[in-house]
Residue frames as qw, qx, qy, qz and C-alpha x, y, z in Angstrom:
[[0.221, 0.714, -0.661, -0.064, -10.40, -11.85, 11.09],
 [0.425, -0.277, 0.861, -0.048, -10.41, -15.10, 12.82],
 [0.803, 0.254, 0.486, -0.235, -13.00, -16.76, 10.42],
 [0.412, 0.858, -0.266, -0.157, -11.16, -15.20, 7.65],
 [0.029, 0.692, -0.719, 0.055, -8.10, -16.68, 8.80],
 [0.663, 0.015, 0.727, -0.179, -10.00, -20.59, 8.54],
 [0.748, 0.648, 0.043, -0.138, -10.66, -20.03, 4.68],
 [0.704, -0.080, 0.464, 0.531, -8.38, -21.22, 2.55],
 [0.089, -0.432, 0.225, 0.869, -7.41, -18.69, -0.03],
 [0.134, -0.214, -0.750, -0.611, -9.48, -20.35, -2.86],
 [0.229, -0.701, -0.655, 0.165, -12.88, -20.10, -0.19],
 [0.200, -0.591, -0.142, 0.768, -11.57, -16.60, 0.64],
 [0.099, 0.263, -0.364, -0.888, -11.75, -15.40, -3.08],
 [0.032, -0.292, -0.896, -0.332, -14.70, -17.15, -3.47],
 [0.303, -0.649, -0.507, 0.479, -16.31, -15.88, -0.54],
 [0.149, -0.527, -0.062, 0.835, -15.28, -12.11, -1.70],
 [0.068, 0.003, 0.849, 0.524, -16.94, -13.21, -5.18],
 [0.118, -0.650, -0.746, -0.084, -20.10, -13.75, -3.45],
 [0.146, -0.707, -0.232, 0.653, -19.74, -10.14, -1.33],
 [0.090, -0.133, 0.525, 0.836, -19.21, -8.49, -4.68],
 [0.153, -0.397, -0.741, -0.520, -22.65, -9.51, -5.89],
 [0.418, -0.533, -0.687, 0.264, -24.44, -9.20, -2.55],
 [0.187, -0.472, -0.095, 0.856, -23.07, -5.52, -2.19],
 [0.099, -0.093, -0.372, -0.918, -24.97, -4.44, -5.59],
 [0.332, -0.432, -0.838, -0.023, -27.73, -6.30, -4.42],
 [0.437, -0.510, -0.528, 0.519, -27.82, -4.03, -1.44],
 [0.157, -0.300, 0.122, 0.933, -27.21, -1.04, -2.84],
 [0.164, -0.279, -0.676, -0.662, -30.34, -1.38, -5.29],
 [0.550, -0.656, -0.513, -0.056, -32.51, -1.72, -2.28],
 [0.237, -0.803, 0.056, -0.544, -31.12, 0.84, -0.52],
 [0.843, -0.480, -0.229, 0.076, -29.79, -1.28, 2.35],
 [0.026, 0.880, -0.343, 0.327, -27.27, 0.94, 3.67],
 [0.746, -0.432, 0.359, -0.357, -26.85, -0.90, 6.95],
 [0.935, 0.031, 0.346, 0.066, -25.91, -4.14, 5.15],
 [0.581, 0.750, -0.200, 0.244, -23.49, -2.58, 2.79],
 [0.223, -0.760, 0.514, -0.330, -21.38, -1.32, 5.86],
 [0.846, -0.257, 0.374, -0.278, -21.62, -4.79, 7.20],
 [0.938, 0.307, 0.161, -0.006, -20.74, -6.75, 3.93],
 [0.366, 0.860, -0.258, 0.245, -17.79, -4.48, 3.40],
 [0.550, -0.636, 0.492, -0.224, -16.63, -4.85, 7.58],
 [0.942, 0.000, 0.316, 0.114, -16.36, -8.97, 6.10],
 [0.649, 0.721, 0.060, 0.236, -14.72, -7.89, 2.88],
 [0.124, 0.887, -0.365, 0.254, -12.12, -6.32, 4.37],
 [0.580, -0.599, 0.531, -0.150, -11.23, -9.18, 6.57],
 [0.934, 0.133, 0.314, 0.109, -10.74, -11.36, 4.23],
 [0.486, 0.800, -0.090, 0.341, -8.95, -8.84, 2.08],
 [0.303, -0.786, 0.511, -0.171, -6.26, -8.21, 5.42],
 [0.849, -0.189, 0.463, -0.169, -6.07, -12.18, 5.49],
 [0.792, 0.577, 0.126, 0.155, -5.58, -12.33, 2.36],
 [0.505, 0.782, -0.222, 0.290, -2.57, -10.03, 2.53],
 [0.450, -0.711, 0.493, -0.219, -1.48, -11.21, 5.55],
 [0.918, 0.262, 0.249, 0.161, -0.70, -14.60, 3.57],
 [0.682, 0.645, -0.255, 0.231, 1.09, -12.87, 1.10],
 [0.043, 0.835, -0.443, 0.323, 3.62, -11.53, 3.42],
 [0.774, -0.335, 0.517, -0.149, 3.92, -14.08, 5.82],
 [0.833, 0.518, 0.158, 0.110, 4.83, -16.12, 2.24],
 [0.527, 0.717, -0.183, 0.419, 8.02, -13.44, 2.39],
 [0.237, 0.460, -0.573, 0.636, 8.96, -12.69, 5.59],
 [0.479, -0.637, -0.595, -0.109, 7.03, -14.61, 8.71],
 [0.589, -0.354, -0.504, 0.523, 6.57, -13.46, 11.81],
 [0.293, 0.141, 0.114, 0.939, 4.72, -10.41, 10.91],
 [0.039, 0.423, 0.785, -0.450, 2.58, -8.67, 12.99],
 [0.171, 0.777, 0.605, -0.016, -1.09, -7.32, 12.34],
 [0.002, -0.861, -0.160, 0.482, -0.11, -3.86, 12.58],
 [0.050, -0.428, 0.560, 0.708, 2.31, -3.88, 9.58],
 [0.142, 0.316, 0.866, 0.361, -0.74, -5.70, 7.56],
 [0.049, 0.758, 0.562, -0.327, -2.49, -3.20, 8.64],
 [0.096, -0.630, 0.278, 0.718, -0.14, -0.30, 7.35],
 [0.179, -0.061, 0.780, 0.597, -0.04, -2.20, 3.92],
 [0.020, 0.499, 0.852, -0.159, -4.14, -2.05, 4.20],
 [0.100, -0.794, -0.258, 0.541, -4.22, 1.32, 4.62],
 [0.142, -0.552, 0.364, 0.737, -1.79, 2.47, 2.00],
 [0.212, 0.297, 0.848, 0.384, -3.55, 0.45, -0.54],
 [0.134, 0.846, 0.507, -0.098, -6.93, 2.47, 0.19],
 [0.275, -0.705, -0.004, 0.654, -4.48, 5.34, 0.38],
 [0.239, -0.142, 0.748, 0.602, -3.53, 4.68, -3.38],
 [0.102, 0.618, 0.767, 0.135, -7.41, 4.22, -4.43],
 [0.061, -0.807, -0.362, 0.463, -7.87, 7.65, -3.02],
 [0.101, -0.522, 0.346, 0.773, -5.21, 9.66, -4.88],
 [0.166, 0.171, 0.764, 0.599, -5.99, 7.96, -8.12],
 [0.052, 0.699, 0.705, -0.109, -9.61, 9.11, -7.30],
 [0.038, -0.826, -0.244, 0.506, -9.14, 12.60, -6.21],
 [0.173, -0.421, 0.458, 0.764, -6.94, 12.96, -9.47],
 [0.121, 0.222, 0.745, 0.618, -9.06, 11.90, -11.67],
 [0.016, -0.788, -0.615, 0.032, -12.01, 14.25, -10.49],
 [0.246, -0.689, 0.241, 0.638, -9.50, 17.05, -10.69],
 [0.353, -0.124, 0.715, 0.591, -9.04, 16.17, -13.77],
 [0.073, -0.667, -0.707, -0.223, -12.87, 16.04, -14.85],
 [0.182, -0.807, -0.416, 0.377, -13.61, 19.53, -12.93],
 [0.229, -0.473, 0.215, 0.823, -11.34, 21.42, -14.87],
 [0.034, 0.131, 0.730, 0.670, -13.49, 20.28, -18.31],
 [0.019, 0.601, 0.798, -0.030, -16.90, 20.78, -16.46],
 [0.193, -0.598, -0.032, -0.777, -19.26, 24.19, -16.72],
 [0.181, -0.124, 0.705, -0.675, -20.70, 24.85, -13.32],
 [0.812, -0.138, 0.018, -0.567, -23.91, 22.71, -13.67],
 [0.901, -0.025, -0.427, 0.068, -21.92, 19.80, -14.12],
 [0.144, 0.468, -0.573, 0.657, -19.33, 20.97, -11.29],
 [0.570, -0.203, 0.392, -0.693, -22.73, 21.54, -9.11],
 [0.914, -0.046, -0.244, -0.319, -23.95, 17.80, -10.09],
 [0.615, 0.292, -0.635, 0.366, -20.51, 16.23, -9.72],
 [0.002, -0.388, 0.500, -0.774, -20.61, 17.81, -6.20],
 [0.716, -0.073, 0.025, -0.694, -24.20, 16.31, -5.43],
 [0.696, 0.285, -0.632, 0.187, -22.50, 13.05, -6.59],
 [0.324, 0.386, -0.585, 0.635, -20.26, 12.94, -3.98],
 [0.360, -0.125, 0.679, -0.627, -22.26, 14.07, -0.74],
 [0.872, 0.077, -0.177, -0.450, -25.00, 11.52, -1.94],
 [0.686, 0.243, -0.668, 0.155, -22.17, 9.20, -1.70],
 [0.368, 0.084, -0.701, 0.605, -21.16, 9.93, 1.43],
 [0.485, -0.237, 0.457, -0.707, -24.12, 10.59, 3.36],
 [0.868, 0.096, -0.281, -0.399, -25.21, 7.10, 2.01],
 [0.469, -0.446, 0.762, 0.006, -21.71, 5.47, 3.30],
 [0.772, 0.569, -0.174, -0.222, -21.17, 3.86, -0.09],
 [0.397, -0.782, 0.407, 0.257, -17.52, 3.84, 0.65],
 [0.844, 0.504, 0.033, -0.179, -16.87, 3.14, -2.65],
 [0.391, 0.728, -0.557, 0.085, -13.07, 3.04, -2.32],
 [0.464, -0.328, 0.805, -0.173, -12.85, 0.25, 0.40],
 [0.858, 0.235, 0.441, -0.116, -15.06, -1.92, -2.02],
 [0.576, 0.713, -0.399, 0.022, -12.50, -1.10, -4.48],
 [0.202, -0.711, 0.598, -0.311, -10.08, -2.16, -2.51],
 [0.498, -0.079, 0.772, -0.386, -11.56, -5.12, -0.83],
 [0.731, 0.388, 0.402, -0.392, -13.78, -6.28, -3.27],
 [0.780, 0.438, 0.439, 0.082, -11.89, -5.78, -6.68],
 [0.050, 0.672, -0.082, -0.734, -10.33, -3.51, -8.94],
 [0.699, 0.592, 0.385, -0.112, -11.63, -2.44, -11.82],
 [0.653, 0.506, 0.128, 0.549, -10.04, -1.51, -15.63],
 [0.457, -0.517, 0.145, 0.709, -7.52, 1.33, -15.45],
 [0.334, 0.884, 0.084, -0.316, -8.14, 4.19, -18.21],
 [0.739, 0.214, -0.033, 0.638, -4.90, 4.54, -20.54],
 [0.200, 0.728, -0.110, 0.646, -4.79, 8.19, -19.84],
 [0.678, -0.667, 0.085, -0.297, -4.89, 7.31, -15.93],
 [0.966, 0.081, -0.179, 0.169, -2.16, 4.48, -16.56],
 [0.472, 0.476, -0.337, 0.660, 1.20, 6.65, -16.13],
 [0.251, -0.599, 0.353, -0.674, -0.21, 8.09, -13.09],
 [0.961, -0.199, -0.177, -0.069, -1.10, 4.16, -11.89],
 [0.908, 0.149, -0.274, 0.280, 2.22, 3.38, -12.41],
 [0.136, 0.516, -0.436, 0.725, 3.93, 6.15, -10.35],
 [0.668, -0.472, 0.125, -0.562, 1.59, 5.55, -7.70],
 [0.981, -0.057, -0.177, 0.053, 2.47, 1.75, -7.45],
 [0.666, 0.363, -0.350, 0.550, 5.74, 2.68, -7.24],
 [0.195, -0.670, 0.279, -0.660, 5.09, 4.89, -4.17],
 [0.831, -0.376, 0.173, -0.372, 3.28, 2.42, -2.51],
 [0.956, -0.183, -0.223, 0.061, 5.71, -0.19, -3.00],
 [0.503, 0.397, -0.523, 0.562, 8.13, 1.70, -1.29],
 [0.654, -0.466, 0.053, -0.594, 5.99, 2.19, 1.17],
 [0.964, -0.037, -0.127, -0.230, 5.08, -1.35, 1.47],
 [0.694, 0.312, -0.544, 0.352, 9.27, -2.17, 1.72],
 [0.008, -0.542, 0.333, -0.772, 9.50, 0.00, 4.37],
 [0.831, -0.285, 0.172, -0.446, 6.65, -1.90, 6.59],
 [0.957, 0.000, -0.229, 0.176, 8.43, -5.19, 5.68],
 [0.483, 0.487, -0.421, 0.594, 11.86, -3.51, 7.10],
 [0.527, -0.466, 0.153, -0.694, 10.12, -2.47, 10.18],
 [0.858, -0.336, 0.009, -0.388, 9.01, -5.79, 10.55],
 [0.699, 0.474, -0.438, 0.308, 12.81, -7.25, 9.98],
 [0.128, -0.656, 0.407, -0.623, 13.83, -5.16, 12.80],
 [0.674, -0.377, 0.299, -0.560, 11.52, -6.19, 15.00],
 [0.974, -0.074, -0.119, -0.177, 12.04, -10.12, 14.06],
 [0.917, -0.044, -0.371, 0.142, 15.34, -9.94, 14.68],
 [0.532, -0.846, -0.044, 0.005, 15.67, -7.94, 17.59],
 [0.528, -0.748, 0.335, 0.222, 19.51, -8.32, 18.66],
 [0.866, 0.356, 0.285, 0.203, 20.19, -10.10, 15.46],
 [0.457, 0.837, 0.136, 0.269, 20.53, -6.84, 13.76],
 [0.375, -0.731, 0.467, 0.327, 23.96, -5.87, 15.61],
 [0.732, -0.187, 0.502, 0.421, 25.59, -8.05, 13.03],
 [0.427, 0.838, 0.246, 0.233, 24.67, -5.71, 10.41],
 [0.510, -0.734, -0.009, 0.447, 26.79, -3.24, 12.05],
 [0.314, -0.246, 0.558, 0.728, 30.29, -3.46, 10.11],
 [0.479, 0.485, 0.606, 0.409, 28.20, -3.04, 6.82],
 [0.083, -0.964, -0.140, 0.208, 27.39, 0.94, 8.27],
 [0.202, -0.688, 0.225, 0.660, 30.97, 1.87, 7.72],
 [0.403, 0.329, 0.719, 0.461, 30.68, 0.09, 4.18],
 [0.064, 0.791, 0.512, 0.330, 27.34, 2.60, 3.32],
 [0.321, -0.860, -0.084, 0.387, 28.62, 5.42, 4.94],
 [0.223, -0.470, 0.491, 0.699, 31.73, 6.04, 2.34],
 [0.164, 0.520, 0.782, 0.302, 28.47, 5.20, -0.25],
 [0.111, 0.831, 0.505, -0.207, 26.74, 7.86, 1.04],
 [0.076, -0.866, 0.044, 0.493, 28.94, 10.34, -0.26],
 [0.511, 0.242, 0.592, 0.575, 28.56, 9.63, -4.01],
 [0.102, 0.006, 0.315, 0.943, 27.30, 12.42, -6.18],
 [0.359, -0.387, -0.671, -0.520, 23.84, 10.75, -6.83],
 [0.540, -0.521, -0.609, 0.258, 23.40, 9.94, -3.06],
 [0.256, -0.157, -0.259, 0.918, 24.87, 12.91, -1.58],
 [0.338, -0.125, -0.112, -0.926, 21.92, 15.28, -4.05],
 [0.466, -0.440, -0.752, -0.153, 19.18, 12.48, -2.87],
 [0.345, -0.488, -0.559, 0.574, 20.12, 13.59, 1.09],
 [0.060, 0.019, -0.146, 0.987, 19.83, 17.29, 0.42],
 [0.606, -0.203, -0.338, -0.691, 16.55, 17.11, -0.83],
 [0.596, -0.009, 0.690, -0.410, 15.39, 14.52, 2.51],
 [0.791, 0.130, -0.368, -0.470, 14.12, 12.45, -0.50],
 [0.603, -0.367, 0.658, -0.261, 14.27, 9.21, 2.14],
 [0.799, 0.116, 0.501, -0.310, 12.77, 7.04, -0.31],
 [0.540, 0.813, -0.199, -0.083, 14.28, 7.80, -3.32],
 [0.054, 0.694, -0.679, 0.233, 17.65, 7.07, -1.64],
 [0.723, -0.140, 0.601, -0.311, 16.60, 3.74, 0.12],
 [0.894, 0.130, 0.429, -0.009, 15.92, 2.28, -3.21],
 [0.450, 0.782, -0.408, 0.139, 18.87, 3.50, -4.90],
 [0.464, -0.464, 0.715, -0.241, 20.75, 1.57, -1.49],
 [0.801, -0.081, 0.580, -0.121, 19.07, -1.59, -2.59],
 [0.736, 0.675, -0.024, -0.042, 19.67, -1.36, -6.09],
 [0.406, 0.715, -0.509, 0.256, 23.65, -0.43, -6.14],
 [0.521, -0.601, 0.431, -0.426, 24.15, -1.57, -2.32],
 [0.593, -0.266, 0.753, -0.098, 23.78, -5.26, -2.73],
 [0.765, 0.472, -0.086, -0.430, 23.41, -5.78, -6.33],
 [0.327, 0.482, -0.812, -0.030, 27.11, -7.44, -7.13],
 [0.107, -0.314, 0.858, -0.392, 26.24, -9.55, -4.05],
 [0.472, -0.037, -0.743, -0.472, 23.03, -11.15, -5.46],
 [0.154, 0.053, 0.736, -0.657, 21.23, -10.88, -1.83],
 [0.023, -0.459, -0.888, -0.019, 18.00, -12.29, -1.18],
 [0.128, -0.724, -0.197, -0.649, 14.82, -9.68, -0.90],
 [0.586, -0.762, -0.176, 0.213, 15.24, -9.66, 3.08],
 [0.706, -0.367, -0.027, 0.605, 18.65, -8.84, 2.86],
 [0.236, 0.489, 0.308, 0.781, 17.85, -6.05, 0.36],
 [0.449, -0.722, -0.406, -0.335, 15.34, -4.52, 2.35],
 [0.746, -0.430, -0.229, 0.454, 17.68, -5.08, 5.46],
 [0.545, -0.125, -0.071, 0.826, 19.95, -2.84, 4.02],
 [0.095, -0.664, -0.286, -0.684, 17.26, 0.07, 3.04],
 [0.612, -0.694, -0.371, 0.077, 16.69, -0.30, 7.06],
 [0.606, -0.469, -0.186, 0.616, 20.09, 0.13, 8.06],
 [0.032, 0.234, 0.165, 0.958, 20.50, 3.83, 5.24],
 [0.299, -0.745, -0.297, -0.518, 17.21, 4.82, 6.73],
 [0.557, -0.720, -0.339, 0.237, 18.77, 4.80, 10.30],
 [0.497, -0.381, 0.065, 0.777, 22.46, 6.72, 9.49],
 [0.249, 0.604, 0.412, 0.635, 20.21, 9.24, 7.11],
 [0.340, -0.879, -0.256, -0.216, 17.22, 10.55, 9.15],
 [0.247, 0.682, -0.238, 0.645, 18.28, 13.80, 10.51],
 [0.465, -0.098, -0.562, 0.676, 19.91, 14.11, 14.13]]
């Protein structure tokens, strides 16, 4: 991370340019060993890289919420994966089932980890018939992703966040609209958060922190007692 964090951003995507080649390279030759290695870089630059962005939106954010955002990305790579081999398994006889399946532990006893080098390395085209299920995904993850940045809010401004206060009694006679009220039965946390930012502070043309602020404060007077 630290060398990572000397590159400028144009060296850094250069740099992850060159790992990109270097990693098929490796893989042709079997170099297992070096893949793991090239990937271990790749990923630091790729945290760096997204530690920029954020820092860019809200400083004073620490590693572990770049981490979370890190994670949830691969997390995303996965589903899209495991759905689209679901998808493919239902059209296969069992020889291709039994190959597909070969596939796979080949992969992993090789440590391929082909979804961090997605990840880290690139991403590639997007099917159309995969696309709708892209776009829901994204949308998970970037509530996700709000959530880490609220987290870190908290934390940056520590005693700050008393002055929020008075706005609770505000979102509290909110909470008991029609829309909001069937969000809570169902626990749908997230669903309701960005329905907060959306109606919450829309007249009031608030910055994204202050949007984000208020998803914080409906996620504290939600979650059940």
């Amino acid at each position: 991370m630290d060398s990572a964090a000397k590159l400028s951003p144009e060296a850094r995507h250069t740099k992850t340019q060159t790992l990109r080649r270097q990693r098929q390279a490796y893989i042709a030759l079997n170099n297992w060993d070096a893949n793991q290695a090239l990937l271990a870089e790749a990923t630091a630059l790729y945290t760096q890289e997204q530690h920029t962005f954020v820092e860019g939106r809200s400083s004073g954010v620490g590693g572990a919420t770049v981490a979370s955002i890190v994670l949830a990305d691969l997390q995303q790579r996965q589903e899209i994966q495991a759905n689209q081999i679901l998808l493919e398994s239902v059209k296969q006889n069992q020889q291709q089932l039994t190959k597909a399946v070969l596939a796979q532990i080949e992969t992993r006893q090789d440590q391929l980890f082909p979804n961090i080098a997605f990840v880290v390395l690139g991403e590639l085209e997007v099917s159309a018939e995969d696309q709708d299920f892209v776009v829901a995904l994204e949308a998970k993850f970037k509530a996700m992703r709000d959530q880490m940045f609220v987290f870190a809010l908290i934390e940056k401004l520590g005693s700050g966040w008393k002055r929020f206060e008075i706005e609770e009694e505000s979102l509290l006679s909110w909470l008991m609209l029609p829309e909001v009220k069937a969000l809570t039965s169902r626990v749908k946390y997230v669903q309701l958060s960005r329905l907060a930012a959306e109606k919450y502070v829309a007249n009031a043309e608030a910055s994204y922190e202050t949007c984000l602020l208020a998803v914080g404060l409906l996620e504290r007077i939600t979650q059940p007692r």
